[in-house]
N, C-alpha and C positions, 0 to 999 in steps of 0.2 A: 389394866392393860397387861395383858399375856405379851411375852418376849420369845420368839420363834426361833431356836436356836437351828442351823445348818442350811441348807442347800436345797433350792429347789429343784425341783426337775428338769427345766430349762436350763436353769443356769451349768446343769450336769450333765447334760448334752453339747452346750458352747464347749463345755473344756474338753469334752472326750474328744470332739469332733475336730477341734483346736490340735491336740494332744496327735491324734492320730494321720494330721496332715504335715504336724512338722516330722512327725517320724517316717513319714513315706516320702517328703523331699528330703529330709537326710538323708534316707537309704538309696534314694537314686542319687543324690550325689557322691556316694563313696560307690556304687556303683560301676559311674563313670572313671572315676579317677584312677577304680582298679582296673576296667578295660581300657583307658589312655596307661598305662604302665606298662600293663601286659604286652600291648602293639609297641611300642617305645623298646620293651627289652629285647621284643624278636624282630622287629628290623634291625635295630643295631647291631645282635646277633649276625645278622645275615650279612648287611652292609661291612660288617667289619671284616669276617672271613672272604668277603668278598673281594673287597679292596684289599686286603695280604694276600693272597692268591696272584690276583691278576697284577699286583705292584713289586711283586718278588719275580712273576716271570718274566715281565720284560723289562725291569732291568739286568737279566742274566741274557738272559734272550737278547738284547738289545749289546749286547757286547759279547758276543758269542765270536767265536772266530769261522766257524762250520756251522752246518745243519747236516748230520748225518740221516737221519731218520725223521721221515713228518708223516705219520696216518693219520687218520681219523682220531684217532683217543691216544694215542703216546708219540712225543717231541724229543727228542734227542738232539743235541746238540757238543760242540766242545769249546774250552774258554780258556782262553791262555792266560800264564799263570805268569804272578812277578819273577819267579823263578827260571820262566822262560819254556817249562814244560806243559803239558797240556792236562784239565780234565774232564770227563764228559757226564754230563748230565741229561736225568732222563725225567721227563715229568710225562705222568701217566693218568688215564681218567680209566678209575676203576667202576665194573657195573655194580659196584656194591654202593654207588653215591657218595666215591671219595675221591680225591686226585693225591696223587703222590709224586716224592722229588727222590732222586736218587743219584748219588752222585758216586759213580764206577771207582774203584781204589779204597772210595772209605772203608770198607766194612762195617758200613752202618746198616746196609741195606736200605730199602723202600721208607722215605719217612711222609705221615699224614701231615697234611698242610692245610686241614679243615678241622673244628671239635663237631666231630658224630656221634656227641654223647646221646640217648635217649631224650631226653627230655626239653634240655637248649638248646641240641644241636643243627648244625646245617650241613644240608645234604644236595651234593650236584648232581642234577639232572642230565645223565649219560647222556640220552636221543638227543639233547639240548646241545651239547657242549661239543666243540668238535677245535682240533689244529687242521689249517690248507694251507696250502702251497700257494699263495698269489705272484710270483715269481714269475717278471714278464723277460721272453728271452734278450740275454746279454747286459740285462738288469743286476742290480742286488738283489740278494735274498729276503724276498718277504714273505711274512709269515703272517696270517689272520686267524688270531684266539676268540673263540665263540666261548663263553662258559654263563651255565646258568643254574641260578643257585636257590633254593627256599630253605624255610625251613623242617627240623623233623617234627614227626609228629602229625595228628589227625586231619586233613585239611579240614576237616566239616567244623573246625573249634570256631570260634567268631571271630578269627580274624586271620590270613595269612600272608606271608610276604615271600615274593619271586623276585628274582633281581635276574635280568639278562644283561653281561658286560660281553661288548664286542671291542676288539682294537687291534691295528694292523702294526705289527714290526718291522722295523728294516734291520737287519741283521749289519751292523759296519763292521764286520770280519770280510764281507761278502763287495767291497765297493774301494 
């Protein structure tokens, strides 16, 4: 009796064919988990800049003592100080897809209140975003913040996030 050392040809097909399905569900599973990160890191991106924005202006906003100035893209306001003097703050949407804060006396000048780095950053949508006047007469002063925000970078990638935050202030400087 002859002894037939190796592998037949079936049996060399089972493993290839074996071999090449676990390697194509592994690769859709890390796949997956790289585009579940990818969307995880740029909503939170976004949600976060999002929420510091619109949670730093009203509560400045929201204890403001004035509204000097409300357009369409820049809010002005003043805020009295423990000191009993006053100072005014201006937050502005600039068309380059950023908003800024500035407060008159620093010398600080214009400060960014979003990261528009290239690659992680979040960018507000000017035509989106707007301050009004809802100020009904012999009311308080209210104030309604439209801001809307994505991220930077190609929409066409696979996956994008817009976030529109609306919310009405009442100014108690103003009541």
């Amino acid at each position: 009796m002859r002894k037939n050392k190796g592998f037949t040809l079936i049996e060399l097909l089972v493993v290839v064919s074996l071999i090449i399905i676990v390697v194509g569900v592994t690769g859709d599973i890390i796949v997956s988990i790289v585009r579940s990160y990818s969307k995880t890191q740029i909503t939170n991106e976004v949600e976060q800049n999002a929420n510091f924005v619109i949670t730093k202006l009203e509560k400045e906003l929201r204890n403001a003592s004035t509204v000097l100035n409300q357009t369409g893209t820049e809010l002005q306001f003043t805020r009295r100080l423990n000191s009993g003097g006053y100072k005014t703050i201006t937050y502005d949407i600039v068309d380059d897809g950023t908003i800024t804060r500035e407060i008159s006396g620093s010398g600080e000048g214009p400060v960014l209140l979003i990261n528009n780095s290239d690659i992680a950053g979040v960018y507000l949508i000017p035509i989106s975003s707007s301050f009004s006047d809802e100020t009904v007469a012999g009311g308080p002063t209210v104030i309604k913040i439209n801001l809307s925000f994505r991220q930077i970078g190609n929409p066409a990638v696979q996956f994008t996030q817009k976030i529109d935050l609306e919310t009405t202030v009442v100014v108690r400087g103003s009541y």
